[in-house]
N, C-alpha and C positions, 0 to 999 in steps of 0.2 A: 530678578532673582526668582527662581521657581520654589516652591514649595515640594518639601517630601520629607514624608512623615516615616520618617528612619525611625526607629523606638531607639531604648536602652538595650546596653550590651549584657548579654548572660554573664558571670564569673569565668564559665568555659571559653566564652572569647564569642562565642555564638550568637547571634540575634533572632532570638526566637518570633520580634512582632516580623524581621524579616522574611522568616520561615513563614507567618502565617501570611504576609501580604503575598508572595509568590504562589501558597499552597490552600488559598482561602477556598476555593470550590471543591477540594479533594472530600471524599465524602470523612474519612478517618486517618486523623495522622497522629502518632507519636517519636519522640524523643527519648533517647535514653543516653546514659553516661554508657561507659564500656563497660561497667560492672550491670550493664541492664535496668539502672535503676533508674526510673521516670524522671524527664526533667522540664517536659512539655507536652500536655493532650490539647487537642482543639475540642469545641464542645461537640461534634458528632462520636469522637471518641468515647467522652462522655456520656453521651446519648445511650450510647451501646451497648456499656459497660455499668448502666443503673447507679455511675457515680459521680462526684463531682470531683472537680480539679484540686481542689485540697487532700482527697482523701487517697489520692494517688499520688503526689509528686513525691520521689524521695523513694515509693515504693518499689518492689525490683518486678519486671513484667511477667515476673513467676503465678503472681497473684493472680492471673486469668486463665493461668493452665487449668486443662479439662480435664487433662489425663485422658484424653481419647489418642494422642500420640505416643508410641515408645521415644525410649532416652535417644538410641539414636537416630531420631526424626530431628530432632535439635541441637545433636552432637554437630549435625551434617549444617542443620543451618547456622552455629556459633564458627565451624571452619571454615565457612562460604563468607560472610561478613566479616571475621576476624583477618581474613586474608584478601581483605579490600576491595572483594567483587559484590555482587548484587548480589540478592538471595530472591527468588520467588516461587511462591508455593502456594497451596493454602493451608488455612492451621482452623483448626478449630479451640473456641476461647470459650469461658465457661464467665458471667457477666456478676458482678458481689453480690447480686439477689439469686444466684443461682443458673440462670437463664443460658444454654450453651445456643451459641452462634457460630456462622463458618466466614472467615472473611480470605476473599482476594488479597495475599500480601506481596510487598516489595521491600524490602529492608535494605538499607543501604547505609554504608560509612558517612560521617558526617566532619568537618575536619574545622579548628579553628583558626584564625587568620594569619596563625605563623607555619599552617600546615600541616601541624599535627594535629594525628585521629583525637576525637572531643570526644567519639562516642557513636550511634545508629537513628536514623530515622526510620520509619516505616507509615509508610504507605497502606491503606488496608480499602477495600471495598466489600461491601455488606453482600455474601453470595448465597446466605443461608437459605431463600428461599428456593433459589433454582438446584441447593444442596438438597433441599425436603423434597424437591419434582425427582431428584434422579433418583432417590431414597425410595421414594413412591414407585417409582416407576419398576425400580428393580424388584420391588417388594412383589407387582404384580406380576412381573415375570417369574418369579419364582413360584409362587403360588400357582401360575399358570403350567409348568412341568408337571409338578407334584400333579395335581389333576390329569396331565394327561397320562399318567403312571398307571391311574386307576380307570379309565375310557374301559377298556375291556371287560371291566367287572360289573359298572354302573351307568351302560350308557343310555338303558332308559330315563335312568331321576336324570341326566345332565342336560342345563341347558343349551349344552354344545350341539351344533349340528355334527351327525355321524350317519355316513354312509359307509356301506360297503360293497364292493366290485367282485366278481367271481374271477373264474382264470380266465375267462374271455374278455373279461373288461365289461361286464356289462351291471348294472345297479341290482342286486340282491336285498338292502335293505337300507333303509332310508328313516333319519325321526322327525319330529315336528320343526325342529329346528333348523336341519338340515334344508327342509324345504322352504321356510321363511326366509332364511337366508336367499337362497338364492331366487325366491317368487317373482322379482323384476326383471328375469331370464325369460326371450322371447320362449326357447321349449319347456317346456313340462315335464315336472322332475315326478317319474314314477319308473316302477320296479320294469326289470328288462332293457331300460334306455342305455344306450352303450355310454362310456364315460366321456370319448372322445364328443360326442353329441351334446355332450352336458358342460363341459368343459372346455372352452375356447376362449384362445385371446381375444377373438372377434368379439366375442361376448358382452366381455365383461373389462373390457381394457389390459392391463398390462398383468403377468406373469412374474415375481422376485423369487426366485429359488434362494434358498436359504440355508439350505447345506451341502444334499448331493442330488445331480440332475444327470439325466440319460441326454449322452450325447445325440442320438439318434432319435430321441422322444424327451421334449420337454416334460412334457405332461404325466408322464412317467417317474417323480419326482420320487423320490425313496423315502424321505425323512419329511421335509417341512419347505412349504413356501408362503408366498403372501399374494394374496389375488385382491385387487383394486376394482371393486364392482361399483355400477352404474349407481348414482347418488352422492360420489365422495365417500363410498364404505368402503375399510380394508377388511378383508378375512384372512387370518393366518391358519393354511389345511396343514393339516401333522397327519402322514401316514403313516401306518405300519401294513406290513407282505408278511401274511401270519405262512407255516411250512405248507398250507394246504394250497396255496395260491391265491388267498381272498386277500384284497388288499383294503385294507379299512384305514376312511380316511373323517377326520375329524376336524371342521371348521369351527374356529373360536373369533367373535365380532370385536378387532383389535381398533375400530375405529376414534374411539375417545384416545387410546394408547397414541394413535399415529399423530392424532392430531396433538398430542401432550409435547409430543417430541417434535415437532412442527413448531410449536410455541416455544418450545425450550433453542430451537435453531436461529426463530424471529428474533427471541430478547437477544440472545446472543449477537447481535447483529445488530442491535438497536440501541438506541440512549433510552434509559430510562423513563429522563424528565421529560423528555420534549418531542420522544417516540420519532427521530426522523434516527438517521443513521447512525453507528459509533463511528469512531475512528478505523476500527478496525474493518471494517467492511465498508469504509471510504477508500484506503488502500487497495482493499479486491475492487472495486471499482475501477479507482486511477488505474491500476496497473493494468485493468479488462481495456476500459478506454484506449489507453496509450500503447496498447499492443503489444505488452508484454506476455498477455495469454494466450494471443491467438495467430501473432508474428505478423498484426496490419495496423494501422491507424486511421483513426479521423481526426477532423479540427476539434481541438478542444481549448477550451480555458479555464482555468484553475483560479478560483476567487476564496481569497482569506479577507474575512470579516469578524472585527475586534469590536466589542462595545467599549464605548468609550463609560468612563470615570461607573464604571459596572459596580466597583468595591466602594464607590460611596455611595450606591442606591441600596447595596445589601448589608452595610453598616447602619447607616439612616434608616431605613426601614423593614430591617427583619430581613432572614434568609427567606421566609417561604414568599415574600414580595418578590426577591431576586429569583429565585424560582418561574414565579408568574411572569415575570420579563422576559425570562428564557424562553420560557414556553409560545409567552404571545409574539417573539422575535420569529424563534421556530417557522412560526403560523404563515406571520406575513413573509418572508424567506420562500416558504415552500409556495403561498400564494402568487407571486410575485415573478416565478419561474415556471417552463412546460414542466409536463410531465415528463418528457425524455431527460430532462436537465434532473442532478443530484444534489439534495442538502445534507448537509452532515453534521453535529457539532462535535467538534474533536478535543475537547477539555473547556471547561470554566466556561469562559465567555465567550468565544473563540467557537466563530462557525466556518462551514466551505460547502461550496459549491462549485458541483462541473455542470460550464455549459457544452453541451455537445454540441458538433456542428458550429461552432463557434468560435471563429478567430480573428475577423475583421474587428478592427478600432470603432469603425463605429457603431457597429452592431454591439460589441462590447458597451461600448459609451451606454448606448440606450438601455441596455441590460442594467448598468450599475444604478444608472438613474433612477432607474423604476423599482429597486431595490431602496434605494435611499428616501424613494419619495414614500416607499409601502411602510418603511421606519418612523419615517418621518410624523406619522398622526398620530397623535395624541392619544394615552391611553389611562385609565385611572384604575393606581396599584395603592394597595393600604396605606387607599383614602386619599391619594394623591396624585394630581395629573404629570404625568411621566414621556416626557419624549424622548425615544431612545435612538441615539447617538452613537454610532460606527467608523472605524475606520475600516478602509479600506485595501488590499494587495492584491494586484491581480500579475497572474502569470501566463504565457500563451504557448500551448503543445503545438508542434515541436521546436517553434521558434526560442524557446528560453529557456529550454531542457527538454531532453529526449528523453526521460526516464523521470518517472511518479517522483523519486527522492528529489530532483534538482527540481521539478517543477514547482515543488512544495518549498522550496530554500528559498528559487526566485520569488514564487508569492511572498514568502516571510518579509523579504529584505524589501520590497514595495509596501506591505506593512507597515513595517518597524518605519521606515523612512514617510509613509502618510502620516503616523503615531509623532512622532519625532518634530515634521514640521509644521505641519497643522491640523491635524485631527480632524473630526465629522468629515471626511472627503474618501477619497480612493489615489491611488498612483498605481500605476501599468508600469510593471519593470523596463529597465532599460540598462544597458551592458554599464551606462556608469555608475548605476546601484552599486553594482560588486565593485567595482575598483574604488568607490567612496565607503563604503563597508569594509574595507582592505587596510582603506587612510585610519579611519577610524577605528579600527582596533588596531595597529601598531601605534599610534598616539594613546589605545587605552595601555596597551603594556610598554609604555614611554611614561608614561603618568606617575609609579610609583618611584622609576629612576629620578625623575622631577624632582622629588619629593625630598629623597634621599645627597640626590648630585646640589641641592639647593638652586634647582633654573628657572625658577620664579620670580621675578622681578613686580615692583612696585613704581607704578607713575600717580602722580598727583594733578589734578583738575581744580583749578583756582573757583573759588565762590565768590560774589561782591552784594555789597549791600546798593542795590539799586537807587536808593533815594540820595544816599549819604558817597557813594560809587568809592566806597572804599574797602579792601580785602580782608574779608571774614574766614576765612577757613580753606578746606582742603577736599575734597570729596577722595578717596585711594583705590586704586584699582588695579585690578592684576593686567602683567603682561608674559606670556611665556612663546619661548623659540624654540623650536625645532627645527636643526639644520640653517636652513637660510629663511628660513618661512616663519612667520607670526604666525600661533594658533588662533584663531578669532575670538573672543573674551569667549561668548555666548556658544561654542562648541567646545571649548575647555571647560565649561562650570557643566555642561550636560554631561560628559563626559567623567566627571569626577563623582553630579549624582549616582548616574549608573552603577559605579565601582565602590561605592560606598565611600570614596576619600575627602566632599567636598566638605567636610569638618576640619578636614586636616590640612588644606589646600587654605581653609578661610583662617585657620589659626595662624598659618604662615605667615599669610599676607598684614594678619592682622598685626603680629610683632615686626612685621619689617617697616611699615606705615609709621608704627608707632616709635621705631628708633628712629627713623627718620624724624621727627617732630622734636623728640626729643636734644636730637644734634643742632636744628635749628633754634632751640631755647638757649642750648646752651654756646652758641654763636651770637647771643645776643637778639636775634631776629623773632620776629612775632608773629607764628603758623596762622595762627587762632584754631578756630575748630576744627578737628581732625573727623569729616563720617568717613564711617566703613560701614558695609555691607553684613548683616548679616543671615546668614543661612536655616531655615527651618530645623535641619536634625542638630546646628549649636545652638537653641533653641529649647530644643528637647531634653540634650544636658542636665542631668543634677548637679553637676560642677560647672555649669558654664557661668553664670552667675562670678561665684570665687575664678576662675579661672581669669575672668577678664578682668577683674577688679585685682590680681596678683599682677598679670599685664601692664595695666597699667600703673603698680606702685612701684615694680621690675624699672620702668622706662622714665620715672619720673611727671606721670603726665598726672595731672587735675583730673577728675574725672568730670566735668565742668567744660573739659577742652576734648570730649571727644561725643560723638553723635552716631547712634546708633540708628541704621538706616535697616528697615523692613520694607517690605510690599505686599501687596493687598492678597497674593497668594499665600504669605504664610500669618495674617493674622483670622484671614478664611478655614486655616486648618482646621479640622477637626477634635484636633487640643487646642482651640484656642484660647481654654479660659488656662491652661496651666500659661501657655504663652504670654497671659498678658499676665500672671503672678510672677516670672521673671524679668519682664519688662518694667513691671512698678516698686519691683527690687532694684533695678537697675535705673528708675525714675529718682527713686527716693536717696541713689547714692551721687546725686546730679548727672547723670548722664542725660544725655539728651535721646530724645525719641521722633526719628522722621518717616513718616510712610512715604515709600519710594512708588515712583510710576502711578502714582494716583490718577483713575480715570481709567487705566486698562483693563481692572477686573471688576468685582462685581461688589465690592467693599460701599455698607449702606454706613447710612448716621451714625445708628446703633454701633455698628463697628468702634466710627472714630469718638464717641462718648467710652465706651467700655475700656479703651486703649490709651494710657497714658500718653498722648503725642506732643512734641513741641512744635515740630513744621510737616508739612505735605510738601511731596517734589512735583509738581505737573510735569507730564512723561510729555519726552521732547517731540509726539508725533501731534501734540495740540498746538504747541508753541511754532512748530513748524509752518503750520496751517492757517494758524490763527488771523491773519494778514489778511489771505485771500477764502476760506472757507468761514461764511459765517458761523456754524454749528461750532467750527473748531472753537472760535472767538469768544461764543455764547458757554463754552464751556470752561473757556479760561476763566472768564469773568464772575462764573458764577461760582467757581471753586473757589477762585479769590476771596469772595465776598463770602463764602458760607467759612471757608477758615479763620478771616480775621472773626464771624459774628461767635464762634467755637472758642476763639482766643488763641488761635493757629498763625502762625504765623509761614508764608507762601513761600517758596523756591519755585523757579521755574527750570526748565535742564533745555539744553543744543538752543539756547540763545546765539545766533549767530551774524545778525546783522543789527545795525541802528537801529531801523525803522522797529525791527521785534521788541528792542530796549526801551524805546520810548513807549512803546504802546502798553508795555507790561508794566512800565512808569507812571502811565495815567491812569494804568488799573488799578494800581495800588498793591501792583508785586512787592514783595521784600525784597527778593537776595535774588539773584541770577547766577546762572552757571552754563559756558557754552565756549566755543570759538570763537566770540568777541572777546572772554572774557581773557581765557586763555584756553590755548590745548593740554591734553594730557601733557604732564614732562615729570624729566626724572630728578631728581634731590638735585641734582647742582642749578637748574632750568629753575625749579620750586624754589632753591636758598636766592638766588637771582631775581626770582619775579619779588620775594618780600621784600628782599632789600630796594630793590627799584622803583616799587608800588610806595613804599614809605608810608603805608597806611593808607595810601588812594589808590583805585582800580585805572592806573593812570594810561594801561592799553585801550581805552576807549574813547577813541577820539568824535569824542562830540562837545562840541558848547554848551555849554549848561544853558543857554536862554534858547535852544533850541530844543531841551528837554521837554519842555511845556507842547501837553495834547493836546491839538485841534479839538476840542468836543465835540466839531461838525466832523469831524473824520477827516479834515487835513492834516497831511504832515506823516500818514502811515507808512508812505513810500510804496515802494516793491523789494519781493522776497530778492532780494540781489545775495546772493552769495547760498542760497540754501540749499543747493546741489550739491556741497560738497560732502564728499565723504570722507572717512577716516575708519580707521581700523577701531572696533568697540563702537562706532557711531552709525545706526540704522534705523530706522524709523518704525516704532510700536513693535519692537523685542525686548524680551525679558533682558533681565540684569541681576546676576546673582554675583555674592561673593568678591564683589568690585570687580565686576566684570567689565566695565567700563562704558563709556559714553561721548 
């Protein structure tokens, strides 16, 4: 069973912590009902607006109007959103201390889980400074006209250079400026030199006319152009042809201006945080690359790079830590790649890079590597040593798409599929990505007919008390068909996280387990304990608590005879201490309490002290092992012993031969559970095995004076039978939701 930290539901049907886990790096977002009134800020929101989350919610997003917009600026963006398309623009917002800002917005319908509009989110990014550059900037161009209006009246006080030409073209008058300006000119600017002399692209580099130019004579320019002189200097000449034929022309030193608008072209094109590329100018790239600009190609490869568990190192430690991550990620990325090769990061966490010239596997290979290895060292972020962890997608031009958009889909789906099944690695697309990305979304939109058609099924897996080898209980787990095919437990519960349903999926199962149990009581036969699985977001529930303890008064069951089964990923949450106030509500009403798959994850002492438990399951990849792998052995043994010294008592899982029985016998296992004991089966298999077992686990054919362990190590056998698979049965995979085993 995996963990995920689904919060609580809005009243509007909405999930706002869902909103923030998807939209955590966004720099500003808010929520509003359809009447505009606040339902949700994040704290950049906040940040921005000089207030806190209290003193806005409720309020209507009028409260930050500037009044720098007319009414319909906003008539146009209430008809754009109201009529369920996007809105973007920018708005300028006025902050409750006064403070007006300009932000990058996107507003968009927001809808809740039966479909109807809830209301709007919006998207915003902070653009005021590059609003104050263009502010500026315009401000000196204007100021710059105004002065050249008056060149004629004042052109000794002006620092402007001014020259002027007679009707031959030749220099009549010249100021100090005029000549400083141009002093890094091989000729020498005095009175009589012809203009053409003076004036050359040879000169001084390049020529930008800027309103009207003589076809016949550049240089001949009427109004105004811009000269690029030796040092990285622009000059913008503004002439005027007064009626005598003197053409007077006036240089103004626009080089701070070019280079403002140069900076203002760079950020545009750049990340802020981590100054490698945006998104947007990763696309003018791909699409330059891939030939779409120029109608040619080279080899390329397209790499998506996801940090792993990113939103728990910027929840644990402060955003401007997650920040520093970004940033030192950035570093080693760009470190790590030539300089012909492109980094980019295109939202959140989420980097890419093209390698150019680059298509071979294993040249690929070695690129990843050496990407993972530059990740790979150790770094210390507030105050803590941090190694940052990636997955990996890679895609290859033109073999996996011939166009920027499919290259980018294929990387994703090599992603999502490294993310999905093992994390810190990489995966190279392959044509069965998409036809397994095909399976799995018509099984997700198969999920809620599930749901609704009732095609979930319940099987039950026998438990035995190993010393006494008689049947204790039921462990329950899902089974569901599609067509002629078994879904695989462990891709039906990922599957239902994704989609937000595996609440609804666990409830299911949980009342069908539980009528089952129920029928067996009232048939006279004795279940014993009934676990099920349960899931982190039922967990999170305000009512789960009441809801199961209704469950179980509904079905007749003890709450005594049911055993609530977690694993070490969801008392590692992040709420774990609300988690464990529900579980000692659910302690105190006799339920039983087991951590499931214990040994898989990273669950310490501390944990199993804090947590009301009554048993630990060792996860069947130890039990498997334990035979022929010492460590595995060494861990059985040592779990054993640290749970009874706790006052725990042991479960082992995928017992499936003698020789594992015995040996979990003279460890001083409790209770077994596996394919010796029995296999999953359904109510009639289950009413069958109680009555047949008659209180003894009597499928285990061994002698009891054969029970007794060699202390020298005879008697372990061999793994005979541990090959076998079964559907729900794989060695060290999660188990969520009775997912099965």
């Amino acid at each position: 069973m995996r963990s995920s930290a689904l919060g609580g539901e809005l009243e509007s049907g909405i999930s706002l912590h869902a909103y923030k886990a998807a939209l955590d790096n966004i720099a500003n977002v808010m929520c509003t009902d359809q009447s505009g009134n606040i339902v949700y800020a994040n704290e950049h929101f906040c940040q921005i607006n000089k207030c806190t989350l209290e003193q806005v919610l409720g309020e209507n997003n009028r409260i930050f109007n500037s009044g720098h917009h007319p009414p319909e600026f906003f008539r146009d963006l209430w008809t754009t959103i109201a009529s369920g398309n996007i809105w973007r623009g920018e708005i300028c917002n006025r902050a409750l201390d006064g403070t007006v800002y300009w932000v990058d917005t996107k507003i968009a319908p927001r809808y809740d889980h039966a479909g109807d509009r809830a209301g709007y989110v919006a998207l915003r990014l902070d653009i005021t400074a590059r609003k104050q550059a263009e502010a500026e900037a315009i401000e000196e161009n204007r100021k710059r006209r105004e002065t050249e209006m008056l060149l004629n009246d004042i052109v000794a006080t002006l620092p402007n250079g001014v020259v002027a030409y007679d009707a031959d073209g030749k220099v009549s008058f010249f100021n100090k400026a005029h000549k400083e300006i141009y002093a890094e000119l091989s000729r020498s600017v005095e009175v009589g030199r012809r203009r053409k002399d003076l004036v050359q692209a040879g000169d001084h580099g390049v020529l930008l006319p800027l309103v009207r130019q003589s076809a016949a004579d550049p240089l001949s320019c009427q109004d105004s152009f811009l000269q690029h002189l030796p040092g990285d200097r622009w000059v913008q000449v503004q002439n005027r042809k007064s009626q005598s034929g003197t053409l007077v022309s006036v240089q103004t030193d626009v080089t701070e201006l070019k280079r403002a608008e140069q900076q203002i072209a760079f950020q545009a094109q750049r990340d802020s945080l981590t100054g490698t590329l945006n998104r947007n100018a990763l696309l003018s790239c791909l699409a330059e690359a891939t030939g779409q600009d120029r109608g040619k190609t080279c080899p390329l490869t397209f790499v998506l790079l996801d940090l792993d568990d990113f939103k728990a190192i910027n929840d644990g430690l402060g955003h401007d830590a997650g920040d520093e991550l970004l940033c030192h990620v950035a570093d080693c990325l760009q470190s790590a790649v030539r300089c012909s090769d492109t980094v980019a990061r295109v939202g959140g966490d989420e980097f890419a890079i093209l390698l150019k010239d680059t298509n071979a596997r294993a040249d690929i290979k070695r690129v990843l590597e050496k990407l993972r290895a530059a990740l790979a060292a150790p770094v210390r972020i507030g105050g803590k040593t941090i190694v940052a962890s990636s997955s990996i997608g890679v895609a290859v031009f033109p073999r996996d798409g011939d166009t920027p958009d499919k290259l980018m889909k294929c990387a994703d789906l090599a992603l999502y599929r490294c993310k999905r099944e093992s994390r810190s690695g990489y995966k190279i697309y392959s044509s069965s990505m998409r036809r397994q990305h095909i399976h799995r979304t018509r099984l997700t939109e198969k999920l809620s007919q599930a749901l609704a058609r009732d095609e979930f099924c319940v099987v039950l897996q026998p438990q035995c008390d190993i010393g006494k080898r008689c049947h204790t209980g039921f462990e329950a787990l899902v089974r569901w068909k599609v067509g002629r095919r078994w879904v695989p437990p462990e891709e039906l519960i990922s599957i239902a996280e994704e989609v937000g349903l595996i609440s609804q999926v666990s409830y299911r199962i949980m009342d069908k387990a539980l009528a089952m149990m129920a029928r067996f009581k009232q048939a006279g036969l004795a279940p014993g304990v009934l676990g099920i699985n349960v899931v982190a977001a039922q967990l999170h529930e305000p009512s789960f608590v009441k809801t199961l303890l209704r469950l179980l008064k509904t079905h007749g069951i003890a709450p005594s005879e049911l055993e609530i089964e977690v694993t070490e990923n969801v008392i590692l949450d992040r709420s774990a201490s609300s988690i464990a106030r529900v579980l000692q509500k659910l302690h105190a009403e006799g339920v039983s309490i087991a951590l499931d798959d214990f040994g898989m994850g990273y669950a310490s002492l501390t944990h199993l002290k804090r947590f009301p438990l009554n048993r630990l399951k060792i996860d069947r990849s130890f039990v498997a092992g334990m035979l022929d792998d010492q460590d595995d052995h060494v861990i059985v043994r040592t779990v054993i012993s640290l749970a009874h010294n706790l006052g725990l008592q042991v479960v082992a899982e995928g017992v499936e031969t003698p020789e594992q029985y015995r040996e979990l016998l003279g460890l001083g296992c409790d209770a077994v559970q596996g394919f010796l004991i029995g296999r999953p089966m359904d109510e009639e298999s289950a009413a069958r095995h109680c009555r047949q077992s008659g209180g003894c686990c009597s499928v285990i054919a061994i002698e009891p004076g054969k029970l007794a362990l060699d202390r020298n190590g005879a008697g372990r056998g061999t793994r005979a039978g541990t090959g076998r698979q079964h559907q729900g049965t794989c060695s060290r995979t999660r188990k969520a939701a009775g997912s099965g085993r």
